[in-house]
OpenMM code with the backbone's topology and positions (N, CA, C; nanometers):
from openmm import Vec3, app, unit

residues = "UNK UNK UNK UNK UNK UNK UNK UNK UNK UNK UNK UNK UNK UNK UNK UNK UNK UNK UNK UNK UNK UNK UNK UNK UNK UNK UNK UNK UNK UNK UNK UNK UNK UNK UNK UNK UNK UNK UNK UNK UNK UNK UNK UNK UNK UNK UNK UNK UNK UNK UNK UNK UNK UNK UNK UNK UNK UNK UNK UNK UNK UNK UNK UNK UNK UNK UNK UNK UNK UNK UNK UNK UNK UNK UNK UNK UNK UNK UNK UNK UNK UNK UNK UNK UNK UNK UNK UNK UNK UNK UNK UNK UNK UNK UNK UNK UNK UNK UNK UNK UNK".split()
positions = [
    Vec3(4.0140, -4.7153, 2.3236),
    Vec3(3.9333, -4.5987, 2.2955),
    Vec3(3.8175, -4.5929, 2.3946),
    Vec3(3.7790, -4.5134, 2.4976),
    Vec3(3.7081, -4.4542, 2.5450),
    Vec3(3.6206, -4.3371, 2.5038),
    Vec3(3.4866, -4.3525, 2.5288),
    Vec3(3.3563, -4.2516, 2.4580),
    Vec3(3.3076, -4.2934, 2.4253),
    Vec3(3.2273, -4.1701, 2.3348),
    Vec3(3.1192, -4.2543, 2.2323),
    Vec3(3.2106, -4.2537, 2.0760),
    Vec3(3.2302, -4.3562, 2.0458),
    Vec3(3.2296, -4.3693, 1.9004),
    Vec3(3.1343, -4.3970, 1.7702),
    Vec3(3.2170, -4.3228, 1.6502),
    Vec3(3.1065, -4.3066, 1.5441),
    Vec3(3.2369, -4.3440, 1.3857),
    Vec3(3.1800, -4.4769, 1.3243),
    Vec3(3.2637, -4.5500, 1.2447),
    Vec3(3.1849, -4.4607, 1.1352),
    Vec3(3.2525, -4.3664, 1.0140),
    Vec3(3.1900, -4.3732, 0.8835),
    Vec3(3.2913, -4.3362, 0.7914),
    Vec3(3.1742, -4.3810, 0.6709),
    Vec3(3.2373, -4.3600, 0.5530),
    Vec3(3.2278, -4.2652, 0.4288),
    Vec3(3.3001, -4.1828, 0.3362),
    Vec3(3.2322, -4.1156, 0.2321),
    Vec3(3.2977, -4.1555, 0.1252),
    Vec3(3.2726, -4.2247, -0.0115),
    Vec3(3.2984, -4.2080, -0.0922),
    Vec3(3.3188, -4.1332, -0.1812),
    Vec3(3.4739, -4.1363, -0.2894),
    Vec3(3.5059, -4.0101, -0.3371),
    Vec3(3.5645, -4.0687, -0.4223),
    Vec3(3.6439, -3.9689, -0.5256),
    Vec3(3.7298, -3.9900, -0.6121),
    Vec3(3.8752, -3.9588, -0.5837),
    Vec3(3.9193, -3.8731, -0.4748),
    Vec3(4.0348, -3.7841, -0.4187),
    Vec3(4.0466, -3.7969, -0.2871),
    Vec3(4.0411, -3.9413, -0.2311),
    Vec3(4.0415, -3.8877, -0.0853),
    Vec3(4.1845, -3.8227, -0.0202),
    Vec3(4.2492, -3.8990, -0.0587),
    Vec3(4.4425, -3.8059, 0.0118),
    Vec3(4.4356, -3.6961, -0.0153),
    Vec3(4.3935, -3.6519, -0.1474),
    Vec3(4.3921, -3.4713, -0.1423),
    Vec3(4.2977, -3.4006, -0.0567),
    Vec3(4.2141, -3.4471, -0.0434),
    Vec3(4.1208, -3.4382, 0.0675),
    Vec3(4.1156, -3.3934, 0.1790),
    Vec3(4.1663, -3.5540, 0.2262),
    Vec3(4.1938, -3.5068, 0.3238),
    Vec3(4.3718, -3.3840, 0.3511),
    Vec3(4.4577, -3.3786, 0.2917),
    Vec3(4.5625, -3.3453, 0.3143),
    Vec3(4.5030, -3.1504, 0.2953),
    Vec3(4.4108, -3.1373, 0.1919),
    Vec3(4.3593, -3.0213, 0.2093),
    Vec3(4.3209, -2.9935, 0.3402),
    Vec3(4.2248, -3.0375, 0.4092),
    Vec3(4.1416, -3.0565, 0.5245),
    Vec3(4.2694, -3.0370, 0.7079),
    Vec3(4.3891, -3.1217, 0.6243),
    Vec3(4.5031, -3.0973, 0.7647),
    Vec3(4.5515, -2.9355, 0.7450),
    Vec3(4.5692, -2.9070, 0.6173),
    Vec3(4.6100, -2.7918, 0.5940),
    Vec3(4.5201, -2.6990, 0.6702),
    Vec3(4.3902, -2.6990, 0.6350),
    Vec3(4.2811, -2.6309, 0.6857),
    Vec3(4.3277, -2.5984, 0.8332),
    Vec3(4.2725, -2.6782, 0.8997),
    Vec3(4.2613, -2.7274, 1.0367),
    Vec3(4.3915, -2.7287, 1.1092),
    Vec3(4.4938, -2.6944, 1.0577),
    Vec3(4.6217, -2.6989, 1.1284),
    Vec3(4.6464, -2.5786, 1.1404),
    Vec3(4.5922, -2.4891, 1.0837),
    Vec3(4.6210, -2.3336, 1.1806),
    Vec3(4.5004, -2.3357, 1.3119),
    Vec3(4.4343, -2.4011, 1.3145),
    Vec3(4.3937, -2.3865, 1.4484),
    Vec3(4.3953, -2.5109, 1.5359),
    Vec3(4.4399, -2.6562, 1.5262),
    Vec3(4.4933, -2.7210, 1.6027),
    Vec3(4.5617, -2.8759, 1.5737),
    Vec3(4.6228, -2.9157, 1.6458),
    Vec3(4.7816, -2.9717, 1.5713),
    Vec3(4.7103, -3.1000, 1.4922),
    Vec3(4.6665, -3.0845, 1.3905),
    Vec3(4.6109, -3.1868, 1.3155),
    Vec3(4.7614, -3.2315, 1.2242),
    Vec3(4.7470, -3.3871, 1.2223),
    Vec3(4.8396, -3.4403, 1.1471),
    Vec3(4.8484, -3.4937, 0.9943),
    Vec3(4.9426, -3.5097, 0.9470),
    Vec3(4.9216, -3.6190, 0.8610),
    Vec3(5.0322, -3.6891, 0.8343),
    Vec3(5.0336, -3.8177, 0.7997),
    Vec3(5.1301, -3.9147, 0.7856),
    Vec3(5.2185, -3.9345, 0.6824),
    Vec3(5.3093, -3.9778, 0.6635),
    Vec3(5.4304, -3.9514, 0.5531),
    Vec3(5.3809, -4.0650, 0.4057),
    Vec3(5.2657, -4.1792, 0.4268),
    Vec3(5.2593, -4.2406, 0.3600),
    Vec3(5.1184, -4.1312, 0.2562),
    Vec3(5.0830, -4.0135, 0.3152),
    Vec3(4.9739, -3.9530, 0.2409),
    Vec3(4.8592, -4.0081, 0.2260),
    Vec3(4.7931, -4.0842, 0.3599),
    Vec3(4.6670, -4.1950, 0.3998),
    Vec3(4.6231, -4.1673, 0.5290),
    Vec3(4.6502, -4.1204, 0.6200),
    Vec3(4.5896, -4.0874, 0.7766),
    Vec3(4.5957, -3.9346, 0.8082),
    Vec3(4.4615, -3.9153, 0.8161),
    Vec3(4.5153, -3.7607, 0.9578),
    Vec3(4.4497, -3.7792, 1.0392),
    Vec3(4.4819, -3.7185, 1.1635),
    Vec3(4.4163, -3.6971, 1.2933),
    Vec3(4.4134, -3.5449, 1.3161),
    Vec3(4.2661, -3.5469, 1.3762),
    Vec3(4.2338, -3.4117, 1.4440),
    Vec3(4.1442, -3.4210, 1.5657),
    Vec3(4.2871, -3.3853, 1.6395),
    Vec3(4.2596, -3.3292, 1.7894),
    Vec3(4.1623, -3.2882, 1.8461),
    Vec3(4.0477, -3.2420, 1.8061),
    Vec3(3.9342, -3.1466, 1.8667),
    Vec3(3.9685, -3.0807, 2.0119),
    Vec3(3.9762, -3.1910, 2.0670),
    Vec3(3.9393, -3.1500, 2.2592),
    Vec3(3.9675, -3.2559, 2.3081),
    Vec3(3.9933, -3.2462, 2.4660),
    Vec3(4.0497, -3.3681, 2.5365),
    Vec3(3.9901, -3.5076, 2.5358),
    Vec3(3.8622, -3.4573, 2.4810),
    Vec3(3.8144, -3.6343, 2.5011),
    Vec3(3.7003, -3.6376, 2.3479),
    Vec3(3.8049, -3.5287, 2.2351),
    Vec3(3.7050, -3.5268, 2.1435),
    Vec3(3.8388, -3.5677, 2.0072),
    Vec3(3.8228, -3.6898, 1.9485),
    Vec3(3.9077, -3.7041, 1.8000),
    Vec3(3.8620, -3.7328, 1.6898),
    Vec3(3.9280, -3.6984, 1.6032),
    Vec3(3.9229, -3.8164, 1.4918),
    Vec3(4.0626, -3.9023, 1.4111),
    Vec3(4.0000, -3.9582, 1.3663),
    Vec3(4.0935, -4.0095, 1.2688),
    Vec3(4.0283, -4.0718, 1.1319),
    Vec3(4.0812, -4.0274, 0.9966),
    Vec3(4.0381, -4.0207, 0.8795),
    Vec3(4.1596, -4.1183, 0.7658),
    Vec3(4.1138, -4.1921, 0.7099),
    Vec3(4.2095, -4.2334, 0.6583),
    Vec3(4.1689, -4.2381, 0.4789),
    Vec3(4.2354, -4.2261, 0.4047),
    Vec3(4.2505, -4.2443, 0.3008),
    Vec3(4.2399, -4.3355, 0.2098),
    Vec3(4.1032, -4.4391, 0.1566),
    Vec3(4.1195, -4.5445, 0.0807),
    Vec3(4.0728, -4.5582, -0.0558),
    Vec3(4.1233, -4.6532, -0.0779),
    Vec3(4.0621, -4.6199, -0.3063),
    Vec3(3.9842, -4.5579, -0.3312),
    Vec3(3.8700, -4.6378, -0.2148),
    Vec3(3.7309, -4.5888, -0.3056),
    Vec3(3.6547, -4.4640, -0.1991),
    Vec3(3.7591, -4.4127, -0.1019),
    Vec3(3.6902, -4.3252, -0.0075),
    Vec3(3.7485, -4.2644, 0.1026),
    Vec3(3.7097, -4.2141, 0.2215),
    Vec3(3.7461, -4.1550, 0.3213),
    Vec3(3.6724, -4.2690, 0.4336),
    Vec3(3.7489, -4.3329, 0.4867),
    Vec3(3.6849, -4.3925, 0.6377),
    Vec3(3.7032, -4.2901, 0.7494),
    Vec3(3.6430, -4.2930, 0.8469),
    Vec3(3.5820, -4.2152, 0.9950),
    Vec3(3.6214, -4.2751, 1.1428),
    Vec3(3.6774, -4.2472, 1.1588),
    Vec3(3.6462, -4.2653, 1.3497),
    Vec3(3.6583, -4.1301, 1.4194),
    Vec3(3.5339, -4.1249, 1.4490),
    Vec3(3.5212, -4.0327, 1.5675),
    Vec3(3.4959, -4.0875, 1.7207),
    Vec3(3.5813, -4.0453, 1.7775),
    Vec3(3.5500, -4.0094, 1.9320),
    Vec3(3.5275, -3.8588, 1.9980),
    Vec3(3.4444, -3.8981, 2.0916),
    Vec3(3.3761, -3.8117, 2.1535),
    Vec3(3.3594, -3.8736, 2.3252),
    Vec3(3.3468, -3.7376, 2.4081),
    Vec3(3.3006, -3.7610, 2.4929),
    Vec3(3.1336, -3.8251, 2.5527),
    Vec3(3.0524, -3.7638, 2.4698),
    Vec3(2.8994, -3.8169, 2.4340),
    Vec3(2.8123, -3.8111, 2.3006),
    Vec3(2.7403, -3.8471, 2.2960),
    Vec3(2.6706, -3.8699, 2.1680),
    Vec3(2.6304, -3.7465, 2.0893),
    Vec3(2.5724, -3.6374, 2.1637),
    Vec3(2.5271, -3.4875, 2.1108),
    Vec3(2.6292, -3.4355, 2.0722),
    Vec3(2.7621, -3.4761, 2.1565),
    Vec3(2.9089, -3.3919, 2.0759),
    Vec3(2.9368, -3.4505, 1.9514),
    Vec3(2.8978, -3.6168, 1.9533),
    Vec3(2.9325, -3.6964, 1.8192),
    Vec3(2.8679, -3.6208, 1.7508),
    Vec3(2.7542, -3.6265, 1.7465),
    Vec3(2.6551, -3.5608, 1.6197),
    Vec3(2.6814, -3.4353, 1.6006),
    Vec3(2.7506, -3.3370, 1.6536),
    Vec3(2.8001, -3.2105, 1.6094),
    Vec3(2.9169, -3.2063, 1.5173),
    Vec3(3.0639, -3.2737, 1.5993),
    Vec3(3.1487, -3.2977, 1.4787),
    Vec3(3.1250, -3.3813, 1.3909),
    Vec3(3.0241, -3.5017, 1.3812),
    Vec3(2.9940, -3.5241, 1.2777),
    Vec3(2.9680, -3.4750, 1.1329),
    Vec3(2.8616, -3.3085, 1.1851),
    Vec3(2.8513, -3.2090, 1.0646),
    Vec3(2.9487, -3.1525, 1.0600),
    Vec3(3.0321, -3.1234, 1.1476),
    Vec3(3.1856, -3.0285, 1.1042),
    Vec3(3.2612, -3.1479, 1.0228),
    Vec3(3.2809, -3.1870, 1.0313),
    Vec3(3.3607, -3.3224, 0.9842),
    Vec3(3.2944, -3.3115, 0.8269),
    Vec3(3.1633, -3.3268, 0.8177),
    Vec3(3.1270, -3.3540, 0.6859),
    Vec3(3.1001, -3.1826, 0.5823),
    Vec3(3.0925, -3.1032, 0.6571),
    Vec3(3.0772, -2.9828, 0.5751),
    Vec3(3.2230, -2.9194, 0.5316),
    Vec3(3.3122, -2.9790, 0.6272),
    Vec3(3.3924, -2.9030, 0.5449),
    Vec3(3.4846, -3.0093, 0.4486),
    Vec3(3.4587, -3.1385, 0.4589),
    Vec3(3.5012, -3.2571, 0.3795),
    Vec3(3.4277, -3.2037, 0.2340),
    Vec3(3.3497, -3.1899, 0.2565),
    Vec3(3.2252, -3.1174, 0.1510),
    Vec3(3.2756, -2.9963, 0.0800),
    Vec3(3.3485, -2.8922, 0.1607),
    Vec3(3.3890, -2.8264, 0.0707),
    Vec3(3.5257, -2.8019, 0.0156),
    Vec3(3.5645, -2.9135, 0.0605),
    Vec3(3.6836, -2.9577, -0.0368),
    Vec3(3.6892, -3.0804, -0.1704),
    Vec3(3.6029, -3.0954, -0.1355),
    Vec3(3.5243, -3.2207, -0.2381),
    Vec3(3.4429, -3.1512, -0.3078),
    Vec3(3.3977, -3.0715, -0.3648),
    Vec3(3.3042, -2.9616, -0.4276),
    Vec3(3.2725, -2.9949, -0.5342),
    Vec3(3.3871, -3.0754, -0.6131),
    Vec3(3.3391, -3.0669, -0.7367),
    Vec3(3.2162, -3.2283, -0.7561),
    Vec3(3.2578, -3.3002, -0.6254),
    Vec3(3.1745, -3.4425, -0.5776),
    Vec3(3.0586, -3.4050, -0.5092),
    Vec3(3.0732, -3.2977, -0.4057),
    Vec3(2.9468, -3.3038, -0.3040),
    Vec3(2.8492, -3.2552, -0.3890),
    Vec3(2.7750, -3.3083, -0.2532),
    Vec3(2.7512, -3.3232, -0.1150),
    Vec3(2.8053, -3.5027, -0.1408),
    Vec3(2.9031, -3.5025, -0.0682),
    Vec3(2.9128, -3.6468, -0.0433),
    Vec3(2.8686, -3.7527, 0.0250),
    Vec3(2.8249, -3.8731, 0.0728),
    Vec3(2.7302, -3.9852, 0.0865),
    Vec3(2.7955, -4.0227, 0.1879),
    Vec3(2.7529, -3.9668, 0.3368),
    Vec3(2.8411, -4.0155, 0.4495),
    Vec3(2.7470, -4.1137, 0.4850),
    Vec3(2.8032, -4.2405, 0.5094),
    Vec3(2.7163, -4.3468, 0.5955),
    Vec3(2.7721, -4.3318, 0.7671),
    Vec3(2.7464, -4.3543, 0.8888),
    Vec3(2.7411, -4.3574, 1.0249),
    Vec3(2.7371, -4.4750, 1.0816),
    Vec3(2.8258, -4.5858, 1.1775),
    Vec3(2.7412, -4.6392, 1.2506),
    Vec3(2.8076, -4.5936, 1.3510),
    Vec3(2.7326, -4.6242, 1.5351),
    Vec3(2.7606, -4.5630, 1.6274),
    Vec3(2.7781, -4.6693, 1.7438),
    Vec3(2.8666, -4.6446, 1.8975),
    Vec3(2.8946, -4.7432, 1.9533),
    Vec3(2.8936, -4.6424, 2.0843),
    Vec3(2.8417, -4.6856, 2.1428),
    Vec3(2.8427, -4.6065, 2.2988),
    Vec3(2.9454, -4.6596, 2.4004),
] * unit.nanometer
topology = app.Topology()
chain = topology.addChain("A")
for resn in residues:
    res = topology.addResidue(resn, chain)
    for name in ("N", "CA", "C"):
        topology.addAtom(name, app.Element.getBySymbol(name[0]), res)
């Protein structure tokens, strides 16, 4: 992995629906995935912009890449507002961040 990376986490009660809402979302506008076990998606952003989200008991884990840090901190809020409004009946949910240049 090349960029800046950004490891986080949100705790939830629903993360696979979650996120699987969230691929739905995001897959009419770019080839976001999800995996057959109903625990990972990835979304594409831009050539040197990803993520990947995975699905665990107690939450949603984070990796973002980015080309630089100001782009991190942008999809960071896209990432969390609309996690947010699929989680609605939880949010605002409790994203923790750490970051790696």
């Amino acid at each position: 992995m090349t960029g800046f990376v950004a490891t986080g986490f949100a705790p939830c009660t629903q993360p696979a629906r979650y996120l699987q809402q969230l691929v739905k979302h995001w897959g009419h506008k770019m080839a976001a995935s999800w995996d057959g076990e109903g625990q990972v998606a990835a979304f594409p952003f831009a050539e040197h912009d990803n993520a990947v989200m995975t699905a665990q008991s107690d939450g949603i884990a984070i990796t973002l890449v980015t080309g630089d840090a100001d782009r991190n901190e942008q999809l960071r809020g896209v990432i969390e507002r609309h996690l947010d409004r699929f989680a609605f009946r939880e949010a605002p949910l409790q994203y923790t961040w750490e970051s790696k240049p």
